[in-house]
C-alpha positions, 0 to 999 in steps of 0.5 A: 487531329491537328493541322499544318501549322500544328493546332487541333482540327474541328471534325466537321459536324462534331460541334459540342459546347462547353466541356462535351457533358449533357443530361437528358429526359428519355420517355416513351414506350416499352414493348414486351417481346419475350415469348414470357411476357406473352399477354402483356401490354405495351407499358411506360418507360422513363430514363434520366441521362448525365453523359459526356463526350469523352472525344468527339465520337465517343459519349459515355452515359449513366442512367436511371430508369424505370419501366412498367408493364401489365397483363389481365385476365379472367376465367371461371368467375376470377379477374386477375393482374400482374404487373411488373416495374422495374428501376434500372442503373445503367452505364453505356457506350455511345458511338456518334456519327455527326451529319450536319446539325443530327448526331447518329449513334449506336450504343449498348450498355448495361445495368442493375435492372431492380424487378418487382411483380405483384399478382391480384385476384378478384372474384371466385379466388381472390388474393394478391402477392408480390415479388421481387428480383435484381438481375443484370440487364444488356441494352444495344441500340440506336438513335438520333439527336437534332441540335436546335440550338447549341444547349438544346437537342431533341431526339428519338431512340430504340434500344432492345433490352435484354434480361433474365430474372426469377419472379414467383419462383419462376424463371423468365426473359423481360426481353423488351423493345423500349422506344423514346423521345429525349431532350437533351440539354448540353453545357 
């Protein structure tokens, strides 16, 4: 936007520093809600972010990601486990409402998500196997970030991750919800 006298206007609140990029560290939590994923944990996500502030409103992201979740059970004198990781490319959109020193987003994005699922057996049968599977993963979410300072801002974030794959020769959903805290450092 530009002013009277022609020069560009600052959107009140959109304050970026240097060239609008950033990188971010995302940990916290995923929770399993796929009817599919029925008896597994709540699990470990991580998420290593570059982005950029494409205009004052809009940020592009591409990420790297991993996520690990588990179940347990026993029966008729046999413990068994599975577990189930994966690592994740993903590219999304983020669209940034400043108020104040908090930006507020919604975002969806999209990705390679690369599965791996190994099942253990102890006892009367004991055994173990593994699998794996690249699938096309869907994420739409939300989240907001406090500028602490103008290089430093923390942040919470919730995204629900949709996503199909074939382990063990069996179809399923990894729908889950992953819910993180970040720290973004801008330049």
């Amino acid at each position: 936007m530009s002013g009277p006298d022609g020069r560009a206007q600052k959107i009140a609140g959109a304050e970026t520093v240097g060239n609008g990029s950033y990188v971010a560290a995302r940990v916290g939590a995923i929770i399993p809600k796929a009817d599919d994923l029925d008896g597994f944990d709540t699990g470990f996500a991580f998420e290593g972010v570059i982005g950029r502030r494409i205009i004052p409103n809009v940020a592009l992201e591409a990420s790297v990601g991993y996520f690990a979740i588990g179940a347990s059970a026993s029966a008729g004198g046999t413990s068994a486990s599975m577990d189930i990781s994966a690592f994740n490319m993903a590219a999304t959109i983020k669209l940034i409402a400043p108020v104040d020193k908090v930006d507020l987003y919604v975002l969806a994005g999209a990705g390679a998500y690369f599965i791996s699922s190994k099942v253990e057996a102890s006892g009367y049968y004991s055994g173990s196997a593994s699998d794996d599977d690249t699938s096309l993963g869907v994420t739409l979410g939300g989240g907001l970030a406090a500028r602490l300072s103008p290089r430093v801002s923390l942040g919470a974030e919730a995204k629900y991750l949709i996503g199909d794959t074939t382990l063990f020769g069996i179809s399923g959903s990894y729908n889950s919800i992953l819910l993180g805290g970040m720290l973004n450092l801008h330049f």
